[in-house]
C-alpha positions in Angstrom: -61.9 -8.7 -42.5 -58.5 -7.8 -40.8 -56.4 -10.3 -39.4 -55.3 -8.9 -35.8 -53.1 -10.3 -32.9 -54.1 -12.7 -30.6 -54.4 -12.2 -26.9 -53.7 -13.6 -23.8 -55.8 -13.1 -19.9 -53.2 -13.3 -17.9 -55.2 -13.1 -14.8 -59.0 -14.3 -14.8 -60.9 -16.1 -12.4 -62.8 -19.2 -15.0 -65.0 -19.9 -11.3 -66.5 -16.5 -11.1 -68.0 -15.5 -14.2 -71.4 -17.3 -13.0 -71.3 -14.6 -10.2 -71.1 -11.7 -12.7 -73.2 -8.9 -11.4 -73.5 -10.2 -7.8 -71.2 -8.6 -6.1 -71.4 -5.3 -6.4 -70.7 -1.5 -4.9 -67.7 -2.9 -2.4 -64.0 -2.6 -2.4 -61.6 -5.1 -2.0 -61.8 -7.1 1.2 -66.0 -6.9 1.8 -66.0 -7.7 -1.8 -64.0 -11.1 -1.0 -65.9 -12.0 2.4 -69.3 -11.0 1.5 -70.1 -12.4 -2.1 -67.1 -13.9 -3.7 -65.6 -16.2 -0.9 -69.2 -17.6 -0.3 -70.2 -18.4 -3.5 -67.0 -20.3 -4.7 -67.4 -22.2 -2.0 -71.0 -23.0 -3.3 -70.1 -24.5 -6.6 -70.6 -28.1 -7.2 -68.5 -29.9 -10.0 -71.5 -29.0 -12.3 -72.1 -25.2 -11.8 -67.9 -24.8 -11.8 -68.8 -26.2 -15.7 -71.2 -24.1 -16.2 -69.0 -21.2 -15.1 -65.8 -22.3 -16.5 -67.9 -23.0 -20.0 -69.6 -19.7 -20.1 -65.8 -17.8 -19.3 -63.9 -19.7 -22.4 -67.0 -18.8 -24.7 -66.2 -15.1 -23.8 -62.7 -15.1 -24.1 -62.3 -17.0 -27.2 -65.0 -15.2 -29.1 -63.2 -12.0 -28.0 -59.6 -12.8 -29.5 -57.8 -14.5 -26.8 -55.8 -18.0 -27.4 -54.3 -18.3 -23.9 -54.8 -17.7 -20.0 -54.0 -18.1 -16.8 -57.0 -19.5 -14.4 -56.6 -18.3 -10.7 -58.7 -21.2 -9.9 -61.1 -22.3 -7.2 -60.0 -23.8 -4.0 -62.5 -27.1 -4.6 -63.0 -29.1 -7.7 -59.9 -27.5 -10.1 -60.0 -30.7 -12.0 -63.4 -29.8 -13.3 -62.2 -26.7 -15.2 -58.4 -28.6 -16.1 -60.5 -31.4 -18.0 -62.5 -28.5 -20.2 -59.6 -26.8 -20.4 -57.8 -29.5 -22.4 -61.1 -29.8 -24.0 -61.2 -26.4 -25.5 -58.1 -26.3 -27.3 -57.1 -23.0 -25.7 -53.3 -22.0 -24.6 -53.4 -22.2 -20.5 -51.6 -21.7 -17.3 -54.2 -23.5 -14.8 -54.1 -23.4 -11.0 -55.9 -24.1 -8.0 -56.5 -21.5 -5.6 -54.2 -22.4 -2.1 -55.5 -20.6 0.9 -55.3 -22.1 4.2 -56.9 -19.0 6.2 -59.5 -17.5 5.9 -64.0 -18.6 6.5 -64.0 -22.2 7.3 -66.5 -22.8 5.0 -63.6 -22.5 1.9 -60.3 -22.9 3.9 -58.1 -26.4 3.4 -55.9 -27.5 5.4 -52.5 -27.4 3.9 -52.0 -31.2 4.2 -55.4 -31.5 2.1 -53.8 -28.6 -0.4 -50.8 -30.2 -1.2 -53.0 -33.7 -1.9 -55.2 -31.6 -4.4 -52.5 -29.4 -6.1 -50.7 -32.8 -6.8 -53.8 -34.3 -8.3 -54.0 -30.9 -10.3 -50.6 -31.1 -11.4 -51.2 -35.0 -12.8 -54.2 -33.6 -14.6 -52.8 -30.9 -16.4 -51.2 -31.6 -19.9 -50.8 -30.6 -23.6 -51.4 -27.0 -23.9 -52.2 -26.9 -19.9 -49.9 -26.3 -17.9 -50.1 -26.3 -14.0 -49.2 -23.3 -12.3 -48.9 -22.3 -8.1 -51.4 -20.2 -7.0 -51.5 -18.7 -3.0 -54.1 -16.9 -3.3 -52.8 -13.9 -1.7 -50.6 -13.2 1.7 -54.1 -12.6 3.5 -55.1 -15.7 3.5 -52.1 -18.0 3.4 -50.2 -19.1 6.3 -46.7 -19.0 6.7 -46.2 -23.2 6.4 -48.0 -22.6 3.3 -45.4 -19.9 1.6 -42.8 -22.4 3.0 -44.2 -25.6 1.4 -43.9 -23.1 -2.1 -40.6 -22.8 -1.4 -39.7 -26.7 -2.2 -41.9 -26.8 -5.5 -39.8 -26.7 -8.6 -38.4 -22.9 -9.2 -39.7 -23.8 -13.2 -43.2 -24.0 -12.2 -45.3 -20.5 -12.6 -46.5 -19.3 -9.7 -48.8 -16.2 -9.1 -50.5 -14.2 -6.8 -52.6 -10.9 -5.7 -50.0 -8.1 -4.5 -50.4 -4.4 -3.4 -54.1 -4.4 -5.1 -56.3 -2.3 -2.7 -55.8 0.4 0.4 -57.6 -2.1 3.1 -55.4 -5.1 2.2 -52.0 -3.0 2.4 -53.2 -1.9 6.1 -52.6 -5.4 6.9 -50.2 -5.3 10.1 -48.3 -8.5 8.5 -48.1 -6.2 5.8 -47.4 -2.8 7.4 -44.4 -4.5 9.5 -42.3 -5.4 6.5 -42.6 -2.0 4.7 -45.1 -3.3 1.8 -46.5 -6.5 0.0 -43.9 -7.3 -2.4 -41.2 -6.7 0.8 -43.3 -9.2 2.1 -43.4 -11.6 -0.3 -39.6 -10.8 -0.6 -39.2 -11.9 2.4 -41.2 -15.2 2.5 -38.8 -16.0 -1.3 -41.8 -16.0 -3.8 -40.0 -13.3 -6.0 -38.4 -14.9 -9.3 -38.1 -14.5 -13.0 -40.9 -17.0 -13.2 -43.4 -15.4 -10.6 -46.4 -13.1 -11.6 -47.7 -10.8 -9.6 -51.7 -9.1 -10.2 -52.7 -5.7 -9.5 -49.1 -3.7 -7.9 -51.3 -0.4 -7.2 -49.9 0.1 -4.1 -46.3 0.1 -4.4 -44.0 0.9 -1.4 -40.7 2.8 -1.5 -37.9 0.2 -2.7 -40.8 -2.6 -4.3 -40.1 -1.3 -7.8 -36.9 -1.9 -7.7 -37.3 -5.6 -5.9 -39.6 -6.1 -8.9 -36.7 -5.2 -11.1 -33.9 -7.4 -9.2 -35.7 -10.5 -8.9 -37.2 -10.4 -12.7 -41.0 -10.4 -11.3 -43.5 -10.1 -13.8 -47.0 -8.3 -13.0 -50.0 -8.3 -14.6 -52.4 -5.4 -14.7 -55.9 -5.4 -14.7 -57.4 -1.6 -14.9 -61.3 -2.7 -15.3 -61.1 -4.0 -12.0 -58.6 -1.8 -10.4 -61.4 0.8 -10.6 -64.8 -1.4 -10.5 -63.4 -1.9 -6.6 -62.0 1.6 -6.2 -58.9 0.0 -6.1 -56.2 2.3 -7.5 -54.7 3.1 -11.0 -50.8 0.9 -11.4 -48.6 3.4 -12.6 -47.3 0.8 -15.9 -44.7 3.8 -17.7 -43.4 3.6 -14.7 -42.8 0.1 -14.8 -41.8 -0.2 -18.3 -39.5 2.6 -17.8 -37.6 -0.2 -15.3 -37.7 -3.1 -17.7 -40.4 -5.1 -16.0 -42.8 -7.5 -17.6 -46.4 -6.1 -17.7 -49.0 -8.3 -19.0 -53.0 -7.8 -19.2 -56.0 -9.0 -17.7 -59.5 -9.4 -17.3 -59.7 -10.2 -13.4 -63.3 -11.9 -12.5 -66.3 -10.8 -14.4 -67.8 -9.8 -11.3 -65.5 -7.5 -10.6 -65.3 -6.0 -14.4 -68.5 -7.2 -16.3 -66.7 -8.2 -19.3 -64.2 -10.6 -20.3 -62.6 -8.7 -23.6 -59.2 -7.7 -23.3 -59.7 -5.4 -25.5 -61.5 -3.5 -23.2 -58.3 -3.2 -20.7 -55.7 -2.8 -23.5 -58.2 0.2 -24.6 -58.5 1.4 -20.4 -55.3 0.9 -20.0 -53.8 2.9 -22.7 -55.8 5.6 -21.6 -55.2 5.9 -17.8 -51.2 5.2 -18.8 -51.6 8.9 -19.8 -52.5 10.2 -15.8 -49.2 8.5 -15.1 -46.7 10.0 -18.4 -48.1 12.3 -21.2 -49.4 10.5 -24.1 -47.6 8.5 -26.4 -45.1 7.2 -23.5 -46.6 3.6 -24.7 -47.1 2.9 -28.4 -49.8 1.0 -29.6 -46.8 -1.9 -30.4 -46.1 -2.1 -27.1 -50.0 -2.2 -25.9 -50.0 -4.9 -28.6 -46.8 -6.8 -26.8 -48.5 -6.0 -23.2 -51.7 -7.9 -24.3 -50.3 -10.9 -26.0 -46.6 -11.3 -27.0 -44.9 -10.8 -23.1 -47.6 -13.5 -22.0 -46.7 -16.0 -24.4 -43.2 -15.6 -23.6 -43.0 -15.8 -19.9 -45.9 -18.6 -20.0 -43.7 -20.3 -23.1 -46.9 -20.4 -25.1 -45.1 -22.0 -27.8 -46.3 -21.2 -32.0 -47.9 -18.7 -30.2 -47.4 -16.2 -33.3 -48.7 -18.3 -35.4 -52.1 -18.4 -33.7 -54.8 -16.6 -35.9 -57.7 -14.1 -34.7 -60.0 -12.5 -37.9 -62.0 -9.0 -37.0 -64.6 -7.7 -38.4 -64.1 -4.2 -39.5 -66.7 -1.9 -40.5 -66.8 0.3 -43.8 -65.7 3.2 -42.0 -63.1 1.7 -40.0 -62.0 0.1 -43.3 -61.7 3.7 -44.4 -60.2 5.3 -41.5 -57.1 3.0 -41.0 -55.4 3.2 -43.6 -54.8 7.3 -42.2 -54.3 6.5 -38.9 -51.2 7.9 -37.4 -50.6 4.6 -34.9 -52.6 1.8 -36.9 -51.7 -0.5 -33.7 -53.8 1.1 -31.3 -56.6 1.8 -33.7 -56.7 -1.9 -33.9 -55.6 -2.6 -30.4 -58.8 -0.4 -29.3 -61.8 -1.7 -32.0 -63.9 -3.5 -29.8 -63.9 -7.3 -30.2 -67.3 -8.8 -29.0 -69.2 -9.6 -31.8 -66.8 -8.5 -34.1 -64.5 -11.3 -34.2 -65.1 -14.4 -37.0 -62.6 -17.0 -36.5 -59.9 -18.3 -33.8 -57.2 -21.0 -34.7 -55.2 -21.6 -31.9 -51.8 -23.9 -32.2 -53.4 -24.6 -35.7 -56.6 -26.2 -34.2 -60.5 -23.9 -35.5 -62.0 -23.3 -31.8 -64.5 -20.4 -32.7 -66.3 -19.8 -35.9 -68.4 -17.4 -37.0 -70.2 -17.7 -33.3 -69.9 -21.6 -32.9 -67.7 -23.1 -30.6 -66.3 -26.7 -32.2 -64.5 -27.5 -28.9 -66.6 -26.8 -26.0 -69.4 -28.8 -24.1 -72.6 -28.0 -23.9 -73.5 -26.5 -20.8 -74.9 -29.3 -18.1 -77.6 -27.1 -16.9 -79.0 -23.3 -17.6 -77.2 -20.5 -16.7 -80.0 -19.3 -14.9 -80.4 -22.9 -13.2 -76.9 -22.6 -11.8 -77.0 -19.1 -10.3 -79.7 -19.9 -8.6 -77.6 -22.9 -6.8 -74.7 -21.6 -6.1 -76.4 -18.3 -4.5 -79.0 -20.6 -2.3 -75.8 -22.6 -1.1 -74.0 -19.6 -0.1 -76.7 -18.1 1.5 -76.6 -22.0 3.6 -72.9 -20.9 4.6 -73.8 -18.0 5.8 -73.5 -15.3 3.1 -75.8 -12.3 3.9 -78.5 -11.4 1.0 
């Protein structure tokens, strides 16, 4: 048994792991308006559960003591109550997007109403974070009303993820997304930004100025065809990268593992090997989360692996024993996870969490016969 660090997700989606394998062989944008957009907008209070449930199992039984929920647009104080439940470390938003399909649309007057309610909710180790959910579908008004919300409060967003968002003309006309979302004053010390493929000449360096954090999420960077963020590059300019799972139905896993493990890899199509150490992987995946998220007594949270008999034997010879660890795969390998001193998994048990209200298979089947009511195309 090895005691190994802790992780954080620093971008998941809790709504959309009941969607996981549904939404498949599409990029970017069809991939929003065809399967995901639909179906969020199908959950009831009871199938968010299930969903929200079936993500924590995942995460926490793969090492992780903290995240950050993108959220869903309707009933976010579904997943903030089972948050608080489940003893995990979180930064927990609802999604804000006043354009887009009617069918999930709010008005921003109704937004404001609901993040406020959010905000109330959230406590102990949740906090409440902002969350537009990216320039497409948020008005103007909308990244105005951000500006008056406290400059303490997280806020995050998707940025310069995918080729068919950045041909946006909102986009195009200010030279790039994060010139963009210069421009409308989101940029800060305490704003994270997902994806930052597609940087434009200048954006690395606006990252730089303002203190802008990114997170980077490889799995699904390529499941959507996407892009690969050039993160030596970014290091190389001082800029906080964290990791990320994304939505399992655009990666199929929640196990950070997996993207410290991908992302190490692909680092090297972008410097030669060994630019980034398997301590900074290590800090990437945990440590810079739990310092821009102030995850207090985060170090002290505790994750025991399961090591086989020859990867007992091969460590103790391996020439950067961070990354051998970073990159052992943790589902099903993992035993116990104490988090801010509290036991939340066991040896496959899960002391904190409900039960699921209904089967998994029970609640599929809702949400996809109610988006297929809105309009969604089988």
């Amino acid at each position: 048994m090895e005691r190994v660090n802790p992780t954080i997700q620093s971008h998941v989606h809790l709504c959309q792991t009941l969607f996981r394998g549904m939404a498949e062989n599409r990029t970017l944008i069809s991939w929003l308006e065809d399967r995901i957009w639909p179906l969020e907008a199908a959950h009831t209070p009871e199938t968010l559960a299930v969903s929200v449930i079936l993500s924590l199992r995942e995460i926490i039984s793969t090492g992780s003591t903290g995240l950050l929920d993108m959220g869903s647009v309707q009933h976010s104080q579904t997943t903030i109550e089972i948050l608080k439940q489940s003893g995990i470390r979180a930064v927990a938003c609802n999604a804000l997007m006043d354009r887009g399909p009617d069918f999930i649309k709010e008005e921003l007057s109704w937004l404001r109403k609901e993040s406020e309610k959010v905000e109330q909710r959230c406590g102990g180790l949740v906090q409440y974070g902002l969350a537009p959910r990216f320039v497409l579908s948020c008005s103007p008004e909308l990244w105005k009303w951000l500006e008056t919300k406290s400059k303490n409060t997280i806020r995050t967003t998707h940025a310069a993820e995918a080729p068919g968002e950045m041909a946006d003309p909102w986009i195009a006309e200010h030279g790039g997304n994060i010139h963009l979302l210069s421009k409308l004053n989101f940029l800060s010390p305490k704003t994270l930004l997902a994806h930052c493929v597609h940087l434009q000449p200048g954006e690395l360096e606006l990252l730089k100025q303002t203190k802008t954090a990114l997170v980077h999420c490889p799995w699904t960077n390529l499941h959507l065809g996407s892009g690969i963020a050039d993160v030596p590059e970014m290091l190389r300019n001082n800029i906080t990268v964290m990791l990320g799972s994304d939505g399992a139905p655009c990666n199929n896993r929640l196990d950070l593992s997996g993207e410290t493990r991908l992302a190490a890899n692909l680092a090297t199509l972008k410097a030669p090997p060994g630019t980034v150490n398997g301590k900074t992987w290590s800090a990437i995946s945990g440590k810079n989360a739990a310092d821009f998220f102030n995850f207090n007594n985060f170090e002290k949270d505790k994750v025991e692996l399961s090591l086989t008999a020859t990867e007992e034997e091969e460590l103790p010879r391996a020439e950067d024993k961070q990354r051998y660890l970073n990159e052992v795969p943790r589902a099903g390998r993992v035993r116990r996870v104490e988090c801010n001193g509290k036991l939340i998994y066991d040896h496959g048990e899960f002391p904190t969490l409900p039960e699921l209200p209904m089967s998994i298979g029970e609640a599929r089947d809702i949400v996809w016969s109610r988006a297929l009511s809105l309009g969604m195309k089988p």
